[in-house]
Biotite code that builds the C-alpha atoms (Angstrom):
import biotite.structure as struc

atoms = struc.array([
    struc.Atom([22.922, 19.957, 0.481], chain_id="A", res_id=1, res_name="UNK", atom_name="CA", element="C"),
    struc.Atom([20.149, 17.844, -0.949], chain_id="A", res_id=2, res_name="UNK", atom_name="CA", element="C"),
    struc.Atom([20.326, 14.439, 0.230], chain_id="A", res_id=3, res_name="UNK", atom_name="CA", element="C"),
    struc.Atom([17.158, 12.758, -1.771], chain_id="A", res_id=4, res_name="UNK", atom_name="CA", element="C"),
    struc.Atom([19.363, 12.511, -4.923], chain_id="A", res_id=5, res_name="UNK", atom_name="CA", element="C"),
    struc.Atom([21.023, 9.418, -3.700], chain_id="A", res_id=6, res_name="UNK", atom_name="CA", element="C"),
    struc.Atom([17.866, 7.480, -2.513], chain_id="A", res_id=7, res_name="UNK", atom_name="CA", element="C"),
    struc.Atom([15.841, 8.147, -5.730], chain_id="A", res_id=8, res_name="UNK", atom_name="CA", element="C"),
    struc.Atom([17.139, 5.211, -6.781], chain_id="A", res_id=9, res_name="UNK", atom_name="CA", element="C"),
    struc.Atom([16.386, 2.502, -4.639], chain_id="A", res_id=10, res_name="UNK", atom_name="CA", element="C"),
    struc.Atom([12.310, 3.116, -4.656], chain_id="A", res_id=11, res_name="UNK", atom_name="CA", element="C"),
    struc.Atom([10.403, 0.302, -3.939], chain_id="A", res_id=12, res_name="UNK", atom_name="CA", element="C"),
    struc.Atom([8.419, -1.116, -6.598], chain_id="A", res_id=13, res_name="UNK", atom_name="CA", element="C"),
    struc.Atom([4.510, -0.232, -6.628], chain_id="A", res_id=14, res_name="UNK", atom_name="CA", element="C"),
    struc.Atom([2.204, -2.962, -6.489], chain_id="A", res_id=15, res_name="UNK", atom_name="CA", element="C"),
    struc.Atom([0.372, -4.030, -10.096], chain_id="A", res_id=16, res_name="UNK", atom_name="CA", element="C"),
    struc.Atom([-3.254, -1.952, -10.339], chain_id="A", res_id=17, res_name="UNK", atom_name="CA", element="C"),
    struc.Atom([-1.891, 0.173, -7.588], chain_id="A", res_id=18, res_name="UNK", atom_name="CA", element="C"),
    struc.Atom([-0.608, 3.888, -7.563], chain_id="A", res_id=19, res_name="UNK", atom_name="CA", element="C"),
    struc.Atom([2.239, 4.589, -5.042], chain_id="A", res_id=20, res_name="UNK", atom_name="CA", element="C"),
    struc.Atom([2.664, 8.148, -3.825], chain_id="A", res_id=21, res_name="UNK", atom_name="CA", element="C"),
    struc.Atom([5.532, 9.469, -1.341], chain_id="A", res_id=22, res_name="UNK", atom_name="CA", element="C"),
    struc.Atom([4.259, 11.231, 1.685], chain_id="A", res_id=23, res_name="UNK", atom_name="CA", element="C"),
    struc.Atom([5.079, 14.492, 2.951], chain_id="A", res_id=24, res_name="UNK", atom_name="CA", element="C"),
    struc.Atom([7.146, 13.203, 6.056], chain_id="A", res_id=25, res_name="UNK", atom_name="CA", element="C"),
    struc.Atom([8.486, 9.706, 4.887], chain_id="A", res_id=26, res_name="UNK", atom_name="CA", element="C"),
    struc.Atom([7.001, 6.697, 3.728], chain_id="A", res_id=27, res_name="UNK", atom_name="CA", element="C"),
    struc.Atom([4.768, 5.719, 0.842], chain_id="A", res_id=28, res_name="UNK", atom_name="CA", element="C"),
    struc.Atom([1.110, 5.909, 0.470], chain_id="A", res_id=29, res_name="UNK", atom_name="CA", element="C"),
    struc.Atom([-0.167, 2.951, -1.983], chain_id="A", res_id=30, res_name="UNK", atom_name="CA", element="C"),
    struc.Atom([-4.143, 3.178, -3.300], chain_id="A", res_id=31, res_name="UNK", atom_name="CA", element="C"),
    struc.Atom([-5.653, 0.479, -4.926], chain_id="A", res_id=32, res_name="UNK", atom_name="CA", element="C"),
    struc.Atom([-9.061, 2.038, -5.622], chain_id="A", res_id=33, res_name="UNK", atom_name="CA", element="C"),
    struc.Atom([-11.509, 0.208, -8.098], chain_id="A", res_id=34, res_name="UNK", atom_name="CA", element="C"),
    struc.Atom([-8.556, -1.841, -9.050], chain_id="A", res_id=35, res_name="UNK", atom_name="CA", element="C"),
    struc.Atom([-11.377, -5.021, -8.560], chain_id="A", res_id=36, res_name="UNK", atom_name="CA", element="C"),
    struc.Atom([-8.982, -6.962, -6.288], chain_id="A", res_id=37, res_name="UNK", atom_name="CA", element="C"),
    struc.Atom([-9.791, -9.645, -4.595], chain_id="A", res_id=38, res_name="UNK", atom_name="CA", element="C"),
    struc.Atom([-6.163, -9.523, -1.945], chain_id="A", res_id=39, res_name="UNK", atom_name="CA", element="C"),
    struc.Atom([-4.185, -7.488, -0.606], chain_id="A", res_id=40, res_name="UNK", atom_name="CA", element="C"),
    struc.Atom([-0.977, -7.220, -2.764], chain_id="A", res_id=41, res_name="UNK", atom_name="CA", element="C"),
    struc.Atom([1.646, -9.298, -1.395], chain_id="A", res_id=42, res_name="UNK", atom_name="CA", element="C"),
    struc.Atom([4.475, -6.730, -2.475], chain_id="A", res_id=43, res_name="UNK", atom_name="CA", element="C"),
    struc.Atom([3.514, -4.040, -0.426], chain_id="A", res_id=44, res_name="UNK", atom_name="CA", element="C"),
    struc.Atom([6.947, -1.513, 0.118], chain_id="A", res_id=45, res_name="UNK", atom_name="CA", element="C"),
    struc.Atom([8.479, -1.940, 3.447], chain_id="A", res_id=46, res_name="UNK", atom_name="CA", element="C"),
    struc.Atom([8.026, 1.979, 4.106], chain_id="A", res_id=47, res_name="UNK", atom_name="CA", element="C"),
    struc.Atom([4.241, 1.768, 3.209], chain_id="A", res_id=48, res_name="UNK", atom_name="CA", element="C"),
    struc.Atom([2.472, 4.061, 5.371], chain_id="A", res_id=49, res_name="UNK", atom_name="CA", element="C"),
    struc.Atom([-1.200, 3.906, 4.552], chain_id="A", res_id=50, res_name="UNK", atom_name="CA", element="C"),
    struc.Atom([-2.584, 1.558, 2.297], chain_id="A", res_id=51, res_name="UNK", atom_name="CA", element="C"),
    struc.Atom([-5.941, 2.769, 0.303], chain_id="A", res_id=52, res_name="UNK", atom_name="CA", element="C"),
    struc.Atom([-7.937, -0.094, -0.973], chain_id="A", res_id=53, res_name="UNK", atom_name="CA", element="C"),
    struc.Atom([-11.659, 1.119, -1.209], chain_id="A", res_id=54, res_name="UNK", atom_name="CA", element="C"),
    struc.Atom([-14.552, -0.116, -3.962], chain_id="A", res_id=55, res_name="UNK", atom_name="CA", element="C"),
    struc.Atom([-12.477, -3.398, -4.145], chain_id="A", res_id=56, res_name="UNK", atom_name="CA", element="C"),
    struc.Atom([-13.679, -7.259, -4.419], chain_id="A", res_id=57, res_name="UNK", atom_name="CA", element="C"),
    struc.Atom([-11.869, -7.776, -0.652], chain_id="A", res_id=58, res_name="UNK", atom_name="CA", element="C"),
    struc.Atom([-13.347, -10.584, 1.089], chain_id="A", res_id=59, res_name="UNK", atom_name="CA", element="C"),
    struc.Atom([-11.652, -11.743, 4.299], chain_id="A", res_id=60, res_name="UNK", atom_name="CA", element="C"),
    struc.Atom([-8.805, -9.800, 5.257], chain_id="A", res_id=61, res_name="UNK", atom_name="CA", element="C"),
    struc.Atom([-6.041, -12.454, 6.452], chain_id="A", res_id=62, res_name="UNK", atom_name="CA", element="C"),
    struc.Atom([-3.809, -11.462, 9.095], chain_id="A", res_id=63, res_name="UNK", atom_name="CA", element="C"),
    struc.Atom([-0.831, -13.792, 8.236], chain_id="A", res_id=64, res_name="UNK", atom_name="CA", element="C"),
    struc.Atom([2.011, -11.697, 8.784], chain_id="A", res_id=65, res_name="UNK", atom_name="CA", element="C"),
    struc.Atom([1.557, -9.230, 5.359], chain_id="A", res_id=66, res_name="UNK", atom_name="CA", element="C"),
    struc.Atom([1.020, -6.379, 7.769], chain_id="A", res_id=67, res_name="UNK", atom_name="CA", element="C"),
    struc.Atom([3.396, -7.442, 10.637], chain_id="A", res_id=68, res_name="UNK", atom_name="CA", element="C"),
    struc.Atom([6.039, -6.749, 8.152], chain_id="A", res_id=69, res_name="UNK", atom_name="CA", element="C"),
    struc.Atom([4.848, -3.239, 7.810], chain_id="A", res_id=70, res_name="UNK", atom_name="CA", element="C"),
    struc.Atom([6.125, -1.303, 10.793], chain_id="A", res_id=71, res_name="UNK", atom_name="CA", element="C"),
    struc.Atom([4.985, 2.415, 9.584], chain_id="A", res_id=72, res_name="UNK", atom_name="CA", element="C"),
    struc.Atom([1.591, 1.183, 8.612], chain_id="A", res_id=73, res_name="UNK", atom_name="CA", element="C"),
    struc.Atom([-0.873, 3.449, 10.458], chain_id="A", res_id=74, res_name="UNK", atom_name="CA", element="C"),
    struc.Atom([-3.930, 3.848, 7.791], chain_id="A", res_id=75, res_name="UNK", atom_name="CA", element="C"),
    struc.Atom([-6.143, 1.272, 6.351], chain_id="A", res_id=76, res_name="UNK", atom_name="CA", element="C"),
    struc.Atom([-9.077, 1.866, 4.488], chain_id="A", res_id=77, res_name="UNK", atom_name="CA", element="C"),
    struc.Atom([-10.624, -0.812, 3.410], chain_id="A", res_id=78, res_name="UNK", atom_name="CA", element="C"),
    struc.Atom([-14.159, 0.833, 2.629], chain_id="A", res_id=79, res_name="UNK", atom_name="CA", element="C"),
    struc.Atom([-16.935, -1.058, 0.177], chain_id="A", res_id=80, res_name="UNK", atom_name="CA", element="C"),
    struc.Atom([-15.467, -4.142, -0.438], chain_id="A", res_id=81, res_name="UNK", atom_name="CA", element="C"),
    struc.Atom([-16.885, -7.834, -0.633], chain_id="A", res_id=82, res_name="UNK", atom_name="CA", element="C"),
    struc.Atom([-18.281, -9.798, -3.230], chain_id="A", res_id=83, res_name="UNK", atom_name="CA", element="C"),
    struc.Atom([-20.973, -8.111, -5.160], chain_id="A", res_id=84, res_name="UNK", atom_name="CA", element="C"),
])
């Protein structure tokens, strides 16, 4: 029996200027690509995986708990970013 049908509809929400994809395995990928942020989005889904955030405006990334809360977080990539 399928048992996705039920869970379809409790999806976390996707961050503004972000594109959420689910993974193969579990979890959700977010990218944030060119979206000219200047933070990491604050409403990240608990099941986020890997978080895609290159060609941003991303100074200092703060470490105050954001990620902590993230326990399947395993990719960053946080690739051109600063002030230009």
């Amino acid at each position: 029996g399928e048992e996705t049908a039920e869970a379809c509809g409790d999806e976390p929400p996707c961050p503004d200027m972000c594109a959420c994809s689910r993974a193969l395995v579990r979890g959700v990928r977010v990218a944030c690509a060119r979206a000219r942020l200047s933070d990491v989005p604050r409403d990240l889904p608990i099941t986020t995986i890997a978080l895609i955030m290159p060609d941003n405006n991303l100074g200092q990334i703060k470490s105050d708990g954001l990620f902590g809360r993230l326990p399947d977080l395993t990719k960053l990539d946080f690739r051109n970013n600063g002030k230009k």
